[in-house]
C-alpha positions in Angstrom: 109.9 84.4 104.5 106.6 86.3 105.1 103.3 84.7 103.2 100.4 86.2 102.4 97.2 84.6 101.2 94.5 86.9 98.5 92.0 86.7 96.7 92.3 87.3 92.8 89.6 89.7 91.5 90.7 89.6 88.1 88.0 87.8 86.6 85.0 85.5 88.1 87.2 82.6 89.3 88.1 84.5 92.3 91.7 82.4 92.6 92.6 81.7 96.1 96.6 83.3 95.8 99.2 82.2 98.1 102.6 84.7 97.6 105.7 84.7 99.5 107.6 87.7 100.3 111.4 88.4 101.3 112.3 91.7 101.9 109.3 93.5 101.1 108.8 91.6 96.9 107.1 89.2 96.2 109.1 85.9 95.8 106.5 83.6 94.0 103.1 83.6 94.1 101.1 80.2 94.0 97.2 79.1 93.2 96.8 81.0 90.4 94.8 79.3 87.3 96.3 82.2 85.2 99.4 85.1 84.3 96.8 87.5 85.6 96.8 86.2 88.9 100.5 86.6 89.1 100.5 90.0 88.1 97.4 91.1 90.5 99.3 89.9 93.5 102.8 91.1 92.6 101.0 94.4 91.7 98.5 94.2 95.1 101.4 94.0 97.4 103.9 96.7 96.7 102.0 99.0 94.9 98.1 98.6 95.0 95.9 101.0 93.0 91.7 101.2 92.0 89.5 102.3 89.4 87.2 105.3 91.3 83.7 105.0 90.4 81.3 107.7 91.7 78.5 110.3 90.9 78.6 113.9 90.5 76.1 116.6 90.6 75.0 118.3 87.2 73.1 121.6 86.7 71.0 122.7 83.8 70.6 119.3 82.7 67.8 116.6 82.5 69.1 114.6 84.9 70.5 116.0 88.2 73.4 113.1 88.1 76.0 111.9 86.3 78.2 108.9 86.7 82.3 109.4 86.5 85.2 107.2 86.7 89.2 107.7 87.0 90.6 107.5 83.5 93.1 104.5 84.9 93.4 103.4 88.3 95.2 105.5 91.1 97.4 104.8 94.1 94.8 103.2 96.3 96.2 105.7 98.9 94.4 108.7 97.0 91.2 107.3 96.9 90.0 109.1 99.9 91.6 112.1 98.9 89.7 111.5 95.0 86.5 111.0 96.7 86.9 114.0 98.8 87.4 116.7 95.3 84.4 114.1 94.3 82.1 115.2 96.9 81.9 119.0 95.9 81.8 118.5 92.0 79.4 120.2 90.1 79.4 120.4 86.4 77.1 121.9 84.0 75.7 120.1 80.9 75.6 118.9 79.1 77.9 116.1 79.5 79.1 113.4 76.8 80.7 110.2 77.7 84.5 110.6 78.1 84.5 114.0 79.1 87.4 115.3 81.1 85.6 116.6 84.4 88.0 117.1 86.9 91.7 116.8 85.7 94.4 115.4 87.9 92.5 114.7 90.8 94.1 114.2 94.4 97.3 115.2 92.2 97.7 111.7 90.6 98.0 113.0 87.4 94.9 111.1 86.3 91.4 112.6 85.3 87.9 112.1 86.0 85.5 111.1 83.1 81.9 110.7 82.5 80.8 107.8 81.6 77.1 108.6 80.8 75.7 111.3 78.3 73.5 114.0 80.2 72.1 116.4 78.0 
């Protein structure tokens, strides 16, 4: 039985989480204060995925920024590939908060939103 020590990010405790895997699932999981502990590490080790968080360029605008964020979180293996679309983004404004800028990005199937208003 393989083991595998992490650290829960799921809120401020930071858990230290001890899970045992057989044949590549998770077993048990131990050290957790709480259910989300559980679930991060289950979730962490056979199918891991982040919130992107980033910045984009904007033209005809009052700011020459704007900040964006994956609607839900995305295989953590397309993050470089999200970051890379990311890079040579530019929208025009103005923007509003929860605006679709970049749909399905990397091909996840999951959109890029503002998260500020840029007018």
């Amino acid at each position: 039985m393989e083991e595998k020590t992490l650290t829960c990010i799921n809120c401020p405790l930071g858990c230290s989480l001890l899970a045992k895997m057989e044949h590549g699932q998770v077993v048990s999981v131990s050290g957790n204060t709480c259910r989300r502990g559980d679930v991060y590490a289950r979730k962490e080790l056979t199918n891991p995925t982040r919130i992107v968080t980033s910045t984009v360029f904007v033209t005809g605008k009052t700011a020459s920024m704007v900040s964006v964020k994956t609607r839900q979180d995305i295989p953590k293996e397309k993050v470089f590939a999200c970051m890379d679309a990311l890079r040579n983004l530019t929208v025009k404004a103005p923007v509003q908060i929860g605006d679709v800028l970049l749909a399905n990005v990397a091909d996840t199937g999951i959109d890029i939103i503002a998260t500020k208003n840029v007018e």
